[in-house]
C-alpha positions as CSV (number, residue, x, y, z in Angstrom):
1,X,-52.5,-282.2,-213.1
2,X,-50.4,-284.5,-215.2
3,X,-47.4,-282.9,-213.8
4,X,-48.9,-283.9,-210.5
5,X,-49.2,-287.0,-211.5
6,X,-45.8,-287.4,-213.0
7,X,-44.7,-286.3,-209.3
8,X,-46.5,-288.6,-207.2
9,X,-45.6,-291.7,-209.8
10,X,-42.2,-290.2,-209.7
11,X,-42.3,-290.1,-205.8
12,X,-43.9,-293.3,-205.3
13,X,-41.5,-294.8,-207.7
14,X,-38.7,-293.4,-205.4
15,X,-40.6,-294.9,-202.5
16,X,-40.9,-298.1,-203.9
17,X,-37.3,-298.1,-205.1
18,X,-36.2,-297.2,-201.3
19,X,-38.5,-299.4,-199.7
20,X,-36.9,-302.1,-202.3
21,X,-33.0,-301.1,-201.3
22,X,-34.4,-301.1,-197.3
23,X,-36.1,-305.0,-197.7
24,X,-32.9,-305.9,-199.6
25,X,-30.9,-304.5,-196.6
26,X,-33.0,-306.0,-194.1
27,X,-32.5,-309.4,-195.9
28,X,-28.5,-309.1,-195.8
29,X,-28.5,-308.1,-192.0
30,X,-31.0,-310.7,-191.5
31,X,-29.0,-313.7,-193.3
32,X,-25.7,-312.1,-191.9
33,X,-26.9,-312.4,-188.5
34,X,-28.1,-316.2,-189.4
35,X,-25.0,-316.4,-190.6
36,X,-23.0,-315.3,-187.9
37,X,-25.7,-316.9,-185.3
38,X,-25.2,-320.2,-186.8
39,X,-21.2,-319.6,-186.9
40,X,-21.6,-319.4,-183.0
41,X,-24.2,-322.0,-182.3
42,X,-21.6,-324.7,-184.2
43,X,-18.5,-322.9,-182.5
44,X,-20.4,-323.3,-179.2
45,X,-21.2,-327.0,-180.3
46,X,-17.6,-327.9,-180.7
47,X,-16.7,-326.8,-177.7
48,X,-19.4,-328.1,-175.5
49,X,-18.7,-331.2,-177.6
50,X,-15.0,-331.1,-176.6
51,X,-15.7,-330.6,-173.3
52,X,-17.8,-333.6,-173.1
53,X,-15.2,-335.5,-174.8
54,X,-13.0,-334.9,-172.1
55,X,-15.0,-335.4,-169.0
56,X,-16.1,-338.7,-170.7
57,X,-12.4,-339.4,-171.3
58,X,-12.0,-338.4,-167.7
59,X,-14.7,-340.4,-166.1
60,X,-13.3,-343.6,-167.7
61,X,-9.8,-343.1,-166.3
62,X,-11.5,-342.8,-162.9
63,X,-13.3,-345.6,-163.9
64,X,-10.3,-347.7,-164.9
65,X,-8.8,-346.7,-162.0
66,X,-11.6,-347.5,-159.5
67,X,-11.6,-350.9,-161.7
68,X,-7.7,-351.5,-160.8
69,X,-8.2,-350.4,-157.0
70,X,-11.2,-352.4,-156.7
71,X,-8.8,-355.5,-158.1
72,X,-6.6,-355.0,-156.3
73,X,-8.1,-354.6,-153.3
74,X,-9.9,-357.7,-153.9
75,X,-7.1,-359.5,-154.9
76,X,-5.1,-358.2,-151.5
77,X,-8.5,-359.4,-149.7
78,X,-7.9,-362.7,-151.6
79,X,-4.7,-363.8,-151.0
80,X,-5.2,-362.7,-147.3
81,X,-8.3,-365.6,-147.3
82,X,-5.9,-367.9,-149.2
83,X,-3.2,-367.7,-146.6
84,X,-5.4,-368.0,-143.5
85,X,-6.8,-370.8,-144.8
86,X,-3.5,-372.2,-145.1
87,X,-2.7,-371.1,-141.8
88,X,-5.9,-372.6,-140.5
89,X,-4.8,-375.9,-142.3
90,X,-1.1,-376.0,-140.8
91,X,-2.7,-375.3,-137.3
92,X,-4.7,-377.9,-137.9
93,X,-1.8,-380.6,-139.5
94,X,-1.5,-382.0,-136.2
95,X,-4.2,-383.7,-135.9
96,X,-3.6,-385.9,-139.2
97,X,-2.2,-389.4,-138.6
98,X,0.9,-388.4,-140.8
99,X,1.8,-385.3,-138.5
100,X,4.3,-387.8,-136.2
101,X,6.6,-388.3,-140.2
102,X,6.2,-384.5,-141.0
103,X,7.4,-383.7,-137.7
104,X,10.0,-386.2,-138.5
105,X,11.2,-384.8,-141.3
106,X,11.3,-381.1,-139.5
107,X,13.1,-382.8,-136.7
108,X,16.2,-384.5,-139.0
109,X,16.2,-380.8,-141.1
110,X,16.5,-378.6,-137.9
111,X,19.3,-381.8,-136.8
112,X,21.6,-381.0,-139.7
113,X,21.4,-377.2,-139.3
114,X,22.3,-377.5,-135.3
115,X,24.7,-381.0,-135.2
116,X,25.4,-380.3,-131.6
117,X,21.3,-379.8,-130.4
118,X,21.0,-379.9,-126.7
119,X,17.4,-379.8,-126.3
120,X,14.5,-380.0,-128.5
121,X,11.1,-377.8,-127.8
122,X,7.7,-378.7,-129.6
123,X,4.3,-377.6,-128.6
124,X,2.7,-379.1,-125.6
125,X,0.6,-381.5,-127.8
126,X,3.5,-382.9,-129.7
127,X,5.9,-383.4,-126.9
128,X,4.4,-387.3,-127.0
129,X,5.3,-387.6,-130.5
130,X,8.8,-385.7,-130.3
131,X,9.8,-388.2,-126.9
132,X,9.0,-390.8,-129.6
133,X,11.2,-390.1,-132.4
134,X,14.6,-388.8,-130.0
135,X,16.1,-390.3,-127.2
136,X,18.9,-388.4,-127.6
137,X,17.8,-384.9,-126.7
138,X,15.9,-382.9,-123.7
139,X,12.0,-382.4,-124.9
140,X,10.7,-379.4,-123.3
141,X,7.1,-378.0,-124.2
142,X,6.7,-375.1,-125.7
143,X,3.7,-373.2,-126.3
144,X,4.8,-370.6,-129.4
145,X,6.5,-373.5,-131.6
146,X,3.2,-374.6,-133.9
147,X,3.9,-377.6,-136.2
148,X,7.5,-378.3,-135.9
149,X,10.1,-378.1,-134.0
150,X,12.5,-375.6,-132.1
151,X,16.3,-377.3,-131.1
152,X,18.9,-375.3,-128.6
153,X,22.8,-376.0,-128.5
154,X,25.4,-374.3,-126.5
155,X,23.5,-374.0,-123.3
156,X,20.5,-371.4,-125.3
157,X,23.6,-369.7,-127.3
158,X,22.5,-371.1,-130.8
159,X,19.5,-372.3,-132.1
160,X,17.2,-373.3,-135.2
161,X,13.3,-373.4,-135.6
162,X,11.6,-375.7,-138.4
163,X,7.9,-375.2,-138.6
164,X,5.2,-375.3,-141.0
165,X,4.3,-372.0,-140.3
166,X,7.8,-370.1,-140.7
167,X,8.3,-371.8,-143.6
168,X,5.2,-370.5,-145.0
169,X,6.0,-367.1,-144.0
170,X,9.8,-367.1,-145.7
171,X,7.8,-368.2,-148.9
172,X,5.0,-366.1,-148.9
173,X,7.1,-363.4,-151.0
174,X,7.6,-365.8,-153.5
175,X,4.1,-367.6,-153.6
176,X,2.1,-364.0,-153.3
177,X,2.5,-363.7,-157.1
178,X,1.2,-367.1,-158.5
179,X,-1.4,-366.8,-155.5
180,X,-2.9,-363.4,-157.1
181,X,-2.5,-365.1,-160.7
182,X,-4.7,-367.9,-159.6
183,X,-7.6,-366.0,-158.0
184,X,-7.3,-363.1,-160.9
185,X,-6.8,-364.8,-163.8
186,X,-4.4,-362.4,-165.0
C-alpha cells in the first residue's frame, strides 16, 4: 500500500500543483482584465471629460453671444427712447418762451443759405411769431415744417429748411455713438 500511497500523495501533489498554476492564471486574467477595465473606464473618462469641456466651452460662447445680442438689442432699444424723447422735446420747444429767438436764429441761418428768399413757411402755430420777426417776406403756414423754418426763392425753384428736427436727424449718425456710450457704459 505504500506504493499506493506514494501515488495518491504523488497525484494529489500534482493536483495541488495544477490547481496552484490554475489560481495563479486565474489571478493574471483577473488583474489583466482590471487592468484593461480600468484602462477603458479612464480612456472613457477623458473623453466624456473632453466632451463636456467642449459643450461647456460651447454653451458659454452662446452665452457671450446671447449677452452681446441682448446689449445690443437693448442698447438699439435705448437710444431709440433717447431720441424720441428728444423728439418729444423739439415738438414740444414751441411752447417755451425762448422758442420766438430760436426760431430767430433758424430764420437768419436759412436767410444766408437762400439771400434771395421769396417766401417764408413755418407751422401754423408759429406763423404769429415768424409775421413778427420779417416784414420782408411772404409767411405762409405750413403744416410739415416742425420747429423752424422753411424759405422759397425763384418762384418754388430753390429752397432751404432749418428745423430742430432735420437738424437732429443729419446728426444722429454722429451722436448714435456717444449716445450708446452713455447708456452702456462701455
Amino acid at each position: 500500500m505504500a506504493l499506493d500511497r506514494l501515488l495518491e500523495n504523488e497525484a494529489q501533489a500534482e493536483i495541488e500543483r495544477v490547481r496552484a498554476d490554475a489560481r495563479a492564471r486565474a489571478e493574471q486574467i483577473v488583474a489583466d482584465a482590471r487592468a484593461e477595465a480600468q484602462e477603458l473606464v479612464e480612456s472613457r473618462s477623458r473623453v466624456l471629460d473632453k466632451q463636456y469641456q467642449a459643450g461647456l466651452t460651447r454653451a458659454r460662447s452662446s452665452a457671450d453671444l446671447e449677452l452681446n445680442a441682448a446689449r445690443l438689442s437693448a442698447g438699439e432699444e435705448g437710444i431709440a427712447q433717447v431720441y424720441g424723447l428728444v423728439e418729444q422735446q423739439l415738438r414740444d420747444i414751441g411752447r417755451l418762451p425762448e422758442y420766438r429767438e430760436i426760431l430767430g436764429r433758424l430764420l437768419n441761418e436759412a436767410r444766408q443759405a437762400v439771400p434771395a428768399a421769396e417766401v417764408a413757411e413755418v407751422n401754423p402755430s408759429d406763423v404769429d411769431i415768424l409775421r413778427s420777426l420779417v416784414g420782408d417776406l411772404e409767411v405762409r403756414a405750413n403744416p410739415g415744417i416742425e420747429g423752424g423754418v422753411r424759405l422759397i426763392s425763384q418762384g418754388g425753384k430753390s429752397g432751404i429748411t432749418n428745423t430742430l428736427m432735420g437738424r437732429l436727424h443729419t446728426l444722429r449718425g454722429g451722436l448714435t455713438p456717444e449716445v450708446r456710450q452713455l447708456l452702456t457704459g462701455e
